[in-house]
C-alpha positions in Angstrom: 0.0 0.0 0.0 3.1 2.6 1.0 4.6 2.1 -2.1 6.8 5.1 -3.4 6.1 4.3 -6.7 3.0 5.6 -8.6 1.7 6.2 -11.8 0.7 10.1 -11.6 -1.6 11.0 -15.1 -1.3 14.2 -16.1 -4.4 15.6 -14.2 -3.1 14.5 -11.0 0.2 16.1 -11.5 -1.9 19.2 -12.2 -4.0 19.4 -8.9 -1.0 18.0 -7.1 1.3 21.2 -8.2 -1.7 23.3 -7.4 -1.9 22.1 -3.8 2.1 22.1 -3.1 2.1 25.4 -4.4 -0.8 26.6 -2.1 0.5 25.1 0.7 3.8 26.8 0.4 2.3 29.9 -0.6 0.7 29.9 2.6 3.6 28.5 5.1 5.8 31.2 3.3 3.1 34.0 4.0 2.6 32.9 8.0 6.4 33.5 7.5 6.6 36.9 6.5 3.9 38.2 8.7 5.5 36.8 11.9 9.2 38.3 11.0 7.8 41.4 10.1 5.7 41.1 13.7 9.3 40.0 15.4 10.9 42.6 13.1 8.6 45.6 14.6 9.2 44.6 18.0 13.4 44.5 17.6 14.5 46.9 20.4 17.9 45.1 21.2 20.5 43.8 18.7 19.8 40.3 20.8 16.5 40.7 19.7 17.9 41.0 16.4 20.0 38.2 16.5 17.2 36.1 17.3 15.1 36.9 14.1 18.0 35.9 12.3 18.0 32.5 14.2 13.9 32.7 13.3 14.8 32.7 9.4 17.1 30.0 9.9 14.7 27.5 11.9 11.9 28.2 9.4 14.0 28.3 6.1 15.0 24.6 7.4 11.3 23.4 8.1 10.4 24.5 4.1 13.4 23.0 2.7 12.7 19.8 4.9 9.3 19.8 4.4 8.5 21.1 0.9 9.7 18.1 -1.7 7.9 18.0 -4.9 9.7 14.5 -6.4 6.6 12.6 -6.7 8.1 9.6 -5.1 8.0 11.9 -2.0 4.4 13.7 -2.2 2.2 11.4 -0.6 3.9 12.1 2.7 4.3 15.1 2.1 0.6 16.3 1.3 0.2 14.1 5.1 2.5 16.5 7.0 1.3 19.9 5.1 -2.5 18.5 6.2 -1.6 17.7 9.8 0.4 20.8 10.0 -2.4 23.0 9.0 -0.9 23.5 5.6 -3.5 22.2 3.6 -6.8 20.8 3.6 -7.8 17.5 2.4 -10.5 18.2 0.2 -7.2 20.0 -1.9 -6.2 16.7 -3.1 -9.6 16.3 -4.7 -9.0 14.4 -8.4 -5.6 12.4 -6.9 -6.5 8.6 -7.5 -8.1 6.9 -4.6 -5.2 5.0 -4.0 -2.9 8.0 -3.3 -5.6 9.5 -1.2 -5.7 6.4 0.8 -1.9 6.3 1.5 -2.1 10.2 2.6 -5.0 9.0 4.7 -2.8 6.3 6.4 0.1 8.2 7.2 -2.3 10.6 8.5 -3.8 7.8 10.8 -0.1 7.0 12.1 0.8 10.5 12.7 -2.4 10.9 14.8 -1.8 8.2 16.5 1.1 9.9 19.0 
């Protein structure tokens, strides 16, 4: 069932882009608006120092977290929908299959 290796027509590849590139639209844009909050608060150059340590934490979490090989999207699309990324209903016109295995890791990331 977890295999890495699927067919993905050319419909699916459309609808999955489209929700990859939502998602990271929107991690990106929570992003901004809470270094430009951190940003408007800087008083001290520790302060400073610590939006700078920010970027770093949350430039590593996107370039963890955003992989758009297709042998990697299915656990992907899991972890953008438990982190509050993306919404299920975005993968509408992905094979049942695929939807099944984002379901499942979903159920085991739940589960702790």
């Amino acid at each position: 069932m977890y295999s890495q290796h699927h067919h993905w027509s050319p419909s699916e590849k459309k609808t999955a882009r489209r929700a990859f590139d939502a998602a990271l639209a929107l991690a990106l844009g929570k992003i901004i608006a809470e270094f430009k909050s951190k940003a408007a608060a800087v008083s001290t150059p520790d302060a400073m120092w610590d939006i700078e340590d920010y970027l770093r934490q949350q430039r590593k979490y996107i370039d963890e977290t955003f992989d758009y090989r297709y042998s990697q999207l299915l656990v992907v699309f899991a972890r953008l929908i438990f982190d509050g990324l993306l919404q299920p209903e975005q993968l509408a016109g992905l094979a049942e299959d695929k939807l099944q295995i984002v379901r499942g890791y979903l159920d085991f990331a739940n589960r702790d």
